[in-house]
N, C-alpha and C positions, 0 to 999 in steps of 0.2 A: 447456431452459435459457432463463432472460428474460432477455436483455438490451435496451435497457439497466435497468440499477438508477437510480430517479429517486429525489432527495431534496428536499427544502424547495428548497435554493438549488443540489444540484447533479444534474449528471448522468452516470452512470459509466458509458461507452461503449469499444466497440473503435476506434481510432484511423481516421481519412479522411488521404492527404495532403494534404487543407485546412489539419489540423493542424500539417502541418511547422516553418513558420515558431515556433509556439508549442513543440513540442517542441525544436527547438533556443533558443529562448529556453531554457527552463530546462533543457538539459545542457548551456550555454555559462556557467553560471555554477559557479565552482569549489567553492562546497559541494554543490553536488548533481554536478558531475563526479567529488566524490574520491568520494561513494559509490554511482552507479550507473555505474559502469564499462561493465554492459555497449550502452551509445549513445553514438558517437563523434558529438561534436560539428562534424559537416558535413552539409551538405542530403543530400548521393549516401549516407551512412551512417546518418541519419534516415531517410529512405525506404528503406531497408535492412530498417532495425528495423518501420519500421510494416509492412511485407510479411511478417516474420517473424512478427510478433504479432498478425497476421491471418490467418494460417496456421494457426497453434495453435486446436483448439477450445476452447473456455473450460470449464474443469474439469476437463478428461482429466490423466486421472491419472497424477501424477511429471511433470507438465512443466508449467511457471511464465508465465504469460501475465501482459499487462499492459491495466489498464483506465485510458484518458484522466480523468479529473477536470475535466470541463467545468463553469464557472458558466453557473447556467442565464440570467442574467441579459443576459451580453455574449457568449456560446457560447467564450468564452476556452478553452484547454482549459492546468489552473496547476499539473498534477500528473499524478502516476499512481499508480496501488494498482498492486500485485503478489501477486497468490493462486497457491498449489498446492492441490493436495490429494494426499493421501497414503495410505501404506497403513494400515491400521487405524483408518478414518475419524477419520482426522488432516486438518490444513490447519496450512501457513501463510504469514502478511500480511507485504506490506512497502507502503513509499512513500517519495514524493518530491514534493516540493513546492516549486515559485517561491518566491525570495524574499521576493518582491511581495506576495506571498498568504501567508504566515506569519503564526501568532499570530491567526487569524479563525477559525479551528475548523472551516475545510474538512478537513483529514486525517480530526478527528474525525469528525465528522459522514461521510464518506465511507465508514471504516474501518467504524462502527457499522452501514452499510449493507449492506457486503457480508459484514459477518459474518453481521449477520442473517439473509441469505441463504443463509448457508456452513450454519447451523446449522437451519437450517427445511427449506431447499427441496433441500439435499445432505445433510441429517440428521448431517451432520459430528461426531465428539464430543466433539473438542479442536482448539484454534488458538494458534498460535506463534507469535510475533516476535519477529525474533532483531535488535538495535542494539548498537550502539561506546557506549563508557562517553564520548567524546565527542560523543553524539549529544542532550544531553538534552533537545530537543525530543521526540524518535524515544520516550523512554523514557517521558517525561509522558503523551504521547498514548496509549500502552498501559497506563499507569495509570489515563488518564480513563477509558479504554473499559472499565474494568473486570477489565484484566491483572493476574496478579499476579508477580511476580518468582519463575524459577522457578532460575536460575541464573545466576554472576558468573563469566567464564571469565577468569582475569587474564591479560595479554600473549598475545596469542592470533594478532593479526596484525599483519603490522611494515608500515605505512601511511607513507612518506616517510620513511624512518631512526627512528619512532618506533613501539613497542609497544602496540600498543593492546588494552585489556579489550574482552570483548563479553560482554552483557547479554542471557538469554532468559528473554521472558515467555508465558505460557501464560493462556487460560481455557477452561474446560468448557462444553459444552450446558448443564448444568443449572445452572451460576450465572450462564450468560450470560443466561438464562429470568429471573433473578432480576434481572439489570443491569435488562434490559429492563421489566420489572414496576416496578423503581424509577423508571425514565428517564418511563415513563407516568403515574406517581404523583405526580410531581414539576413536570409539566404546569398 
C-alpha cells in the first residue's frame, strides 16, 4: 500500500495531530457537520478520530478509513476522502471539504487520485458514491470524475425534520481506463 497519494497541488495522507486545529476547522462548520457525523466537533474528539483512523490499515476490507486532503502548497490539510473496499472488488468514495476550499477542484482532483489508485493498484472493478439530493456539489464532482448515475432513492433519510432523496453513482474499471485516456488526451 503507497501512501501517501501526491497530486499536482495535493497530498492524500493519513492524519498527524498537527492536523487537529485544521480538522476541527472543517467539522466546526455546519455543512460539513450535517454530513460527516461521524467527528464531534471538539479538540479531545478530534484526537479521538485521528487515533481511530490511524488505526485502520488503509484498504482492509469492509472498514472505511479516512485520508487528510493536504494542499501541498501551505500543508493546510481542507478536506478528507473516505474509501472502502468491498466484497466483489467493489469500493466506495466519499468526502468533505472546507468551505474555504470549494469550487477549486480539490475534491476532484483528489477523488480522481485515489480512484486511480483504487482501480490500478487494488485492481478494484467498481466504485460508489452514495450523496443527498441536497448535496449538489457531492453530485457534480461524481459527474466530473466520470460517475454515472446509478440510482435516485426518494425520502430515504429524515435529516432535521426533513426527508431527504439520496443519489448513487457508480463507475467501472473499464470506463474509468477510458475517463483516464480522455483526461490524458485533453492535456
Amino acid at each position: 500500500m503507497t501512501l501517501p497519494i501526491i497530486t499536482k497541488r495535493l497530498i492524500l495522507r493519513r492524519f498527524t495531530y498537527d492536523d487537529s486545529p485544521d480538522i476541527l476547522e472543517l467539522v466546526s462548520h455546519p455543512s460539513v457537520a450535517r454530513i460527516t457525523t461521524n467527528i464531534e466537533a471538539s479538540e479531545s474528539k478530534v484526537r479521538e478520530y485521528i487515533d481511530k483512523q490511524n488505526s485502520i490499515p488503509p484498504f482492509e476490507k469492509n472498514r472505511w478509513f479516512d485520508l487528510g486532503i493536504e494542499k501541498k502548497d501551505d500543508g493546510k490539510v481542507i478536506g478528507l476522502l473516505s474509501f472502502v473496499c468491498e466484497d466483489h472488488q467493489q469500493g466506495a468514495i466519499g468526502w468533505s471539504l472546507g468551505i474555504d476550499h470549494r469550487g477549486k477542484g480539490y475534491v476532484t482532483e483528489g477523488a480522481r487520485a485515489l480512484i486511480s489508485y483504487a482501480f490500478t493498484a487494488l485492481a478494484l472493478h467498481r466504485i460508489r458514491a452514495t450523496t443527498s439530493s441536497i448535496n449538489p456539489a457531492s453530485w457534480k464532482v461524481m459527474e466530473r470524475i466520470g460517475m454515472r448515475k446509478e440510482a435516485h432513492f426518494h425520502e430515504v433519510e429524515l435529516r432535521d425534520g426533513e426527508w431527504i432523496d439520496v443519489l448513487v453513482y457508480g463507475i467501472l474499471a473499464k470506463e474509468w481506463a477510458t475517463e483516464e485516456d480522455v483526461q490524458r488526451n485533453s492535456l
